[in-house]
C-alpha positions in Angstrom: -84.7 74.4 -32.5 -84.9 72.0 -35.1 -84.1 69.1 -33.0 -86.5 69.9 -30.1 -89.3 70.5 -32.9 -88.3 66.7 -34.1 -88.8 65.3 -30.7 -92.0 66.8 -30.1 -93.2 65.8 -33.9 -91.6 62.0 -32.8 -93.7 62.5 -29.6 -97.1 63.4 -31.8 -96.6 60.4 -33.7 -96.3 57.9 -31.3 -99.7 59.4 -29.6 -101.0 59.0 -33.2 -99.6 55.0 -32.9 -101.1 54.6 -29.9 -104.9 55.6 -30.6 -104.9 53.1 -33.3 -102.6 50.5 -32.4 -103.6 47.2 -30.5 -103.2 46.8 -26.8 -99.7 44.4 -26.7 -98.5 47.7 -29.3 -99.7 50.2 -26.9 -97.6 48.3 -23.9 -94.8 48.4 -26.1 -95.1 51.8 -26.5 -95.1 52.9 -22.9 -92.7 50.6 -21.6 -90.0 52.3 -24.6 -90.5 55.9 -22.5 -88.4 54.5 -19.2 -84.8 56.1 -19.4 -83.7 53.9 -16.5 -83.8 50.4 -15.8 -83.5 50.7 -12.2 -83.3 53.9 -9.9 -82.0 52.9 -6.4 -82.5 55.4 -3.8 -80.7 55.3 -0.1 -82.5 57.2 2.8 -81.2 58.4 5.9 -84.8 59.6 7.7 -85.2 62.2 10.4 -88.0 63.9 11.8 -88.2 67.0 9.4 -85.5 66.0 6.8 -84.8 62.9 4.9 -81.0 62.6 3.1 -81.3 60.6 -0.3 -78.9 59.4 -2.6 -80.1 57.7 -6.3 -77.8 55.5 -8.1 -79.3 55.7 -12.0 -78.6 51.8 -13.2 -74.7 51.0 -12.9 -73.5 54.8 -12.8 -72.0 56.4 -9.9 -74.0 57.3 -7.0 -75.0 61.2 -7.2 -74.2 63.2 -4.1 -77.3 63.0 -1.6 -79.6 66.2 -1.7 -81.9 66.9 1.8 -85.7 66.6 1.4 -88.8 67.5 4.0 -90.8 64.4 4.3 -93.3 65.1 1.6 -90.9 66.4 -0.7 -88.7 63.3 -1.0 -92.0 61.3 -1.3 -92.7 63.5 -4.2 -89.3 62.9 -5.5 -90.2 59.0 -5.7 -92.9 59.7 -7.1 -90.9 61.0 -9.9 -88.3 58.4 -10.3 -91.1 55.6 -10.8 -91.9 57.7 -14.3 -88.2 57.4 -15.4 -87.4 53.7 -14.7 -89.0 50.4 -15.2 -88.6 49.8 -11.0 -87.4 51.6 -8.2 -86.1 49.9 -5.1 -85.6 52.3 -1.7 -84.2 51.6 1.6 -84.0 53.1 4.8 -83.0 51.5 8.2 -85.1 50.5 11.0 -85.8 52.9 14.0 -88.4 54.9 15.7 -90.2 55.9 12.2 -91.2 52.4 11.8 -92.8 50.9 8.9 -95.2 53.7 7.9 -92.9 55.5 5.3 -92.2 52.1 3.9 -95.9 51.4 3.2 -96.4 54.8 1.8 -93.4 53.9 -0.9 -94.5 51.0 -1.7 -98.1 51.6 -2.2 -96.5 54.3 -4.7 -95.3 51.4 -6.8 -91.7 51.7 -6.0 -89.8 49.1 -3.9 -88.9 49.8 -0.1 -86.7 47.7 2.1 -86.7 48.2 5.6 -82.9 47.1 6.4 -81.2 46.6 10.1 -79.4 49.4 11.4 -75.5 49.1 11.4 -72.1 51.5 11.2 -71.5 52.6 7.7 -67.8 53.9 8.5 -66.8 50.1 8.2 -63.1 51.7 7.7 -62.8 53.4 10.8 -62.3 57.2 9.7 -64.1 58.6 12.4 -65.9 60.5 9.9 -69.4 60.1 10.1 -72.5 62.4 8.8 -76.1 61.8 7.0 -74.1 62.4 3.8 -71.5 59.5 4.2 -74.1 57.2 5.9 -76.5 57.9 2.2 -73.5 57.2 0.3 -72.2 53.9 2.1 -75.9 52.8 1.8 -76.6 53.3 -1.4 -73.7 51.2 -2.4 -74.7 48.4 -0.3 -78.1 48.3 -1.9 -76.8 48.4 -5.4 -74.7 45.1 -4.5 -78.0 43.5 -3.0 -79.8 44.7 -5.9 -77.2 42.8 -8.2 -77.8 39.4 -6.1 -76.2 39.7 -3.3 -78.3 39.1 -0.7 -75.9 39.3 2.0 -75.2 43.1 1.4 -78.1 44.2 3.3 -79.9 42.7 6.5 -83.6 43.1 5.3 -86.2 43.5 8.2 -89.2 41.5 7.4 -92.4 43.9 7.4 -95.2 42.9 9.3 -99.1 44.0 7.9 -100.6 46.7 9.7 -102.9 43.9 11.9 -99.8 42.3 12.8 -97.8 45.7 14.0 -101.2 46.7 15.9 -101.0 43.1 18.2 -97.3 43.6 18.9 -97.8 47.4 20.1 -100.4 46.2 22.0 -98.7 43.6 24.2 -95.3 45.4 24.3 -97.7 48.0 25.6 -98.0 45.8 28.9 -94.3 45.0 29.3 -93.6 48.9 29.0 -96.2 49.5 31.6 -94.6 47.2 34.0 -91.5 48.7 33.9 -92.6 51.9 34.3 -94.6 50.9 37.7 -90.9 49.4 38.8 -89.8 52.5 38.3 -91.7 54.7 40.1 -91.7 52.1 42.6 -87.9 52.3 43.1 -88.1 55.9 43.1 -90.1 56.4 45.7 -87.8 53.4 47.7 -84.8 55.5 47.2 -86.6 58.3 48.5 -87.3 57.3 51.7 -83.9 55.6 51.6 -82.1 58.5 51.3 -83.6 60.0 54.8 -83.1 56.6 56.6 -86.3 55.6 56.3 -86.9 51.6 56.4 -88.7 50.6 53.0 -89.4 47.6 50.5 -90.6 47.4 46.7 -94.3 47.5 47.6 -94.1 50.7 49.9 -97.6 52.2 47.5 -99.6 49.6 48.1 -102.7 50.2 50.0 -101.7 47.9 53.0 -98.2 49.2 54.1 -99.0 53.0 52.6 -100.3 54.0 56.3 -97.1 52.4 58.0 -95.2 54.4 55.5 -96.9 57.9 56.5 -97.1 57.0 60.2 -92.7 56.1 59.7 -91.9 59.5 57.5 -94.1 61.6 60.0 -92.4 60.4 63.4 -88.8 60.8 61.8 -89.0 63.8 59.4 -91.4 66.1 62.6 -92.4 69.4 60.7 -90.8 68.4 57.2 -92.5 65.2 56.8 -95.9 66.7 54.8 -93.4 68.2 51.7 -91.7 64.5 51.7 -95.7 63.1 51.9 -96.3 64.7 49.3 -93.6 64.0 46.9 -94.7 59.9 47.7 -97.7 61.0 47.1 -97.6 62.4 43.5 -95.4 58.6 42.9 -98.1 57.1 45.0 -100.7 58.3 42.2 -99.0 57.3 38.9 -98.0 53.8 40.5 -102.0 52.6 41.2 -102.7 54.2 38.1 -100.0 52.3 36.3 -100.9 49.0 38.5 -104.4 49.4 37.4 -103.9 49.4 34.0 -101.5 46.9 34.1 -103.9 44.5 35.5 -106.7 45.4 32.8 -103.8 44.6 29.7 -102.7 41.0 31.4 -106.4 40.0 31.8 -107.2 41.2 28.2 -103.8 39.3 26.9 -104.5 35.8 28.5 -108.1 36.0 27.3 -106.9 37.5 23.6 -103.8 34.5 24.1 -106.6 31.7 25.2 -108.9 32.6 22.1 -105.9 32.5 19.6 -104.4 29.1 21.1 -108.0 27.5 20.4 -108.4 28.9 17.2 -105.2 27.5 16.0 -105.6 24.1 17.9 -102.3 24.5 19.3 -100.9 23.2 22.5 -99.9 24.9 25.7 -96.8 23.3 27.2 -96.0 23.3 31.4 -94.0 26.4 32.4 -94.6 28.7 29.6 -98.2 31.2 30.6 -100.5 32.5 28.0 -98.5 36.2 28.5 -94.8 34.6 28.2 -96.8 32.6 24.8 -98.1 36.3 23.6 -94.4 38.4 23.7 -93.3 35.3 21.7 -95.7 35.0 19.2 -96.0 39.0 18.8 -92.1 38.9 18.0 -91.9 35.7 15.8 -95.0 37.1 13.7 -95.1 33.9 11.5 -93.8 30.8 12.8 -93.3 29.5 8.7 -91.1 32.5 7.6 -88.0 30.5 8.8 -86.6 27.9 6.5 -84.3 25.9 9.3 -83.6 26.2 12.5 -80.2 28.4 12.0 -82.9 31.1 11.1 -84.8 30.6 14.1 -81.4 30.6 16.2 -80.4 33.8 14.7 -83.2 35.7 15.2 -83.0 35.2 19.0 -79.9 36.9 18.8 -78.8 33.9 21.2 -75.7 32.0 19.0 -72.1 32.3 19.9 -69.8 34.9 18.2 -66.5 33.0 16.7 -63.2 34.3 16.3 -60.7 32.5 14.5 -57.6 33.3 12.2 -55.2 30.5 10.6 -57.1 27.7 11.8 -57.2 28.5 15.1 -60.9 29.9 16.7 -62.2 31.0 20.1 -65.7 31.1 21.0 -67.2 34.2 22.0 -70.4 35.3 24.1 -73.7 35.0 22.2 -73.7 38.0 19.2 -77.3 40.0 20.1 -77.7 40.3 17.0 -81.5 39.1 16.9 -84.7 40.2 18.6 -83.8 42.0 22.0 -87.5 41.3 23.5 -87.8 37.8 22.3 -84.1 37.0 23.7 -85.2 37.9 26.9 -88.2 36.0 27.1 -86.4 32.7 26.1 -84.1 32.8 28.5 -87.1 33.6 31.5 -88.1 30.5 30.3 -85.2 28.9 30.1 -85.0 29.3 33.6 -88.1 27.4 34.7 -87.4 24.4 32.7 -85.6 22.5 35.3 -88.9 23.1 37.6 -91.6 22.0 35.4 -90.0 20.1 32.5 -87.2 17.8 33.6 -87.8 15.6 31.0 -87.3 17.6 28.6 -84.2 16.1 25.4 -81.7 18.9 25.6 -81.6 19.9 29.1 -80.8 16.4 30.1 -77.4 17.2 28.0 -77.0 20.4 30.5 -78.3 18.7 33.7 -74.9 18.1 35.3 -73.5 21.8 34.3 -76.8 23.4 36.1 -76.4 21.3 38.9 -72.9 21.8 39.5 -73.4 24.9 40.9 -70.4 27.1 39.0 -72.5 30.5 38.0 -70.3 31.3 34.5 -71.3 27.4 33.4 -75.1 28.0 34.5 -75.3 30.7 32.4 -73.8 29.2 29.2 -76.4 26.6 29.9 -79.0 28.6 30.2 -78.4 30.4 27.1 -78.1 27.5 25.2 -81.3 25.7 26.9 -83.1 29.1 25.1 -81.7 29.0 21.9 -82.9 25.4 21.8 -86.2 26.0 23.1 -86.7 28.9 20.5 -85.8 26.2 17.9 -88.0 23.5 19.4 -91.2 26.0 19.4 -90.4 26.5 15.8 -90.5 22.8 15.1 -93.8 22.5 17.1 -95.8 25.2 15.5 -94.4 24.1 11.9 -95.3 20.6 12.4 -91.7 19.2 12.2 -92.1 17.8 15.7 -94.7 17.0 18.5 -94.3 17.8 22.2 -93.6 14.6 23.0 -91.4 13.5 20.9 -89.2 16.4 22.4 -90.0 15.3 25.9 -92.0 18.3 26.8 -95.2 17.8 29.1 -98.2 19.8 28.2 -100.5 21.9 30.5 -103.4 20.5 32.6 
């Protein structure tokens, strides 16, 4: 009793210090009440239950508990009274970077970190509990300066998350009218029916009932139908499709002139949108092995007492962007012959082999992801790199 009547009576007299002492005495004051120095905190998110584990400074990292979303945001909450900074992490997925912003407009640090397997032993053993755990540890060491303990997402604003919604938006709408598309192929397909891509579309639909209705007799309206309904969400799709590319180029056209940039031959305002949308910022990389990497589109390596074999390119980068390069990549023979590294790969593409084509292709990409980069940076002008611009 004695000592907890000393604590409060200690307690009394720092308030009593703090109504009459100066402002730096007063920041003294409060910043003497933090137990912790830093509170690291590892989260495995789900949709109804968040798995934390909290590492208090250098001790070992306590056993995770399970949380509802609000209660683990409450349990933050009270962490950033007990230590001068608290830094969180959680990996990247379908929750996105909302939980993130809430953290960190708490006060506390959040790191949005690439997803990976935390059972780097092997053991087949694999929960929410062990995942916590093996995270918690890896953020401790990136915490301590190691930087390449964790792969850190970069977090867009909320404007710039809203733009690459929108036109990854379009691309999910086209390939959800190929879908439906192919569907409705196979269907008529399967009863022997002759049929192409475009079977919906408002000039061959009539050939297509006439076809199912002289082969299928009294059966045909129940297979009518069933094209129908596909029929339906296809020109709905197709329209909206059309309203997103038209409001893209025009959004694209606007941005270009804004900026002042250039538009180079063979790559479209809509190609120059998915790339933008996925780069973000153009001056976040510091060299081009930063720009390579993040396409995803640089040889793996394996190699062992001095000896090394080259692998197939890692994938380890933006999925969407990767894609798009290499569309590109593609074209670059058509409309820019002239440009400096595919004259290193002319021969290869010309030879006709399909395995070389590819590795050419692939490496035309990577260097045309660098080349933007050095472009919209000013490291480098179109011409200089032998790229024509558009009329």
């Amino acid at each position: 009793m004695k000592n907890v009547q000393d604590s409060f009576s200690q307690k009394a007299s720092v308030g009593r210090e703090e109504r009459s002492s100066t402002p730096e005495k007063i920041a003294t004051a409060v910043e003497a009440v933090f137990e912790y120095e830093v509170i690291k905190i590892a989260i495995d998110m789900h949709d109804k239950l968040w798995v934390m584990s909290r590492q208090l400074d250098n001790a070992t990292p306590q056993p995770p508990q399970n949380f509802s979303p609000e209660k683990g945001l409450e349990f933050i909450a009270r962490q950033i009274k007990l230590a001068r900074r608290v830094v969180c992490c959680y990996e990247a997925g379908c929750f996105g970077y909302g939980s993130q912003r809430r953290i960190a407009a708490m006060g506390a640090e959040c790191l949005v970190i690439a997803p990976q397997d935390w059972d780097e032993r092997k053991k087949k053993v694999r929960t929410d509990k062990t995942d916590t755990m093996a995270m918690v540890q890896r953020l401790d060491r990136y915490v301590a300066g190691n930087r390449k303990a964790l792969a850190v997402v970069r977090v867009p604003s909320l404007e710039e998350e809203v733009r690459r919604s929108r036109v990854r938006e379009r691309r999910q709408m086209q390939s959800d009218r190929n879908r439906w598309a192919n569907i409705g192929k196979s269907l008529l397909m399967q009863y022997g029916l002759p049929a192409s891509w475009s079977w919906w579309k408002f000039d061959r639909w009539e050939n297509v009932r006439k076809n199912v209705k002289e082969a299928m007799g009294e059966h045909a309206e129940v297979l009518l139908d069933m094209l129908g309904d596909y029929r339906e969400m296809l020109t709905a799709a197709s329209e909206k499709l059309h309203a997103l590319t038209v409001e893209q180029q025009k959004k694209q056209k606007e941005r270009r002139a804004r900026a002042g940039a250039v538009r180079l031959r063979g790559i479209g305002e809509l190609s120059m949108a998915v790339i933008e949308s996925e780069i973000i910022d153009w001056r976040r990389f510091s060299n081009r092995r930063q720009v390579a990497s993040y396409t995803g589109l640089c040889p793996g390596v394996s190699g062992t007492g001095g000896q090394f074999t080259n692998l197939s390119v890692n994938k380890c980068g933006n999925r969407r962007l990767r894609s798009m390069l290499v569309e590109l990549a593609w074209l670059l023979p058509r409309y820019q012959p002239g440009y400096l590294p595919l004259q290193r790969w002319k021969a290869v593409l010309s030879a006709g082999y399909r395995s070389g084509k590819k590795k050419a292709i692939v490496a035309l990409a990577r260097c045309l992801a660098v080349d933007l980069w050095r472009i919209h940076t000013g490291r480098a002008t179109p011409e200089k790199l032998g790229l024509k611009l558009a009329a």
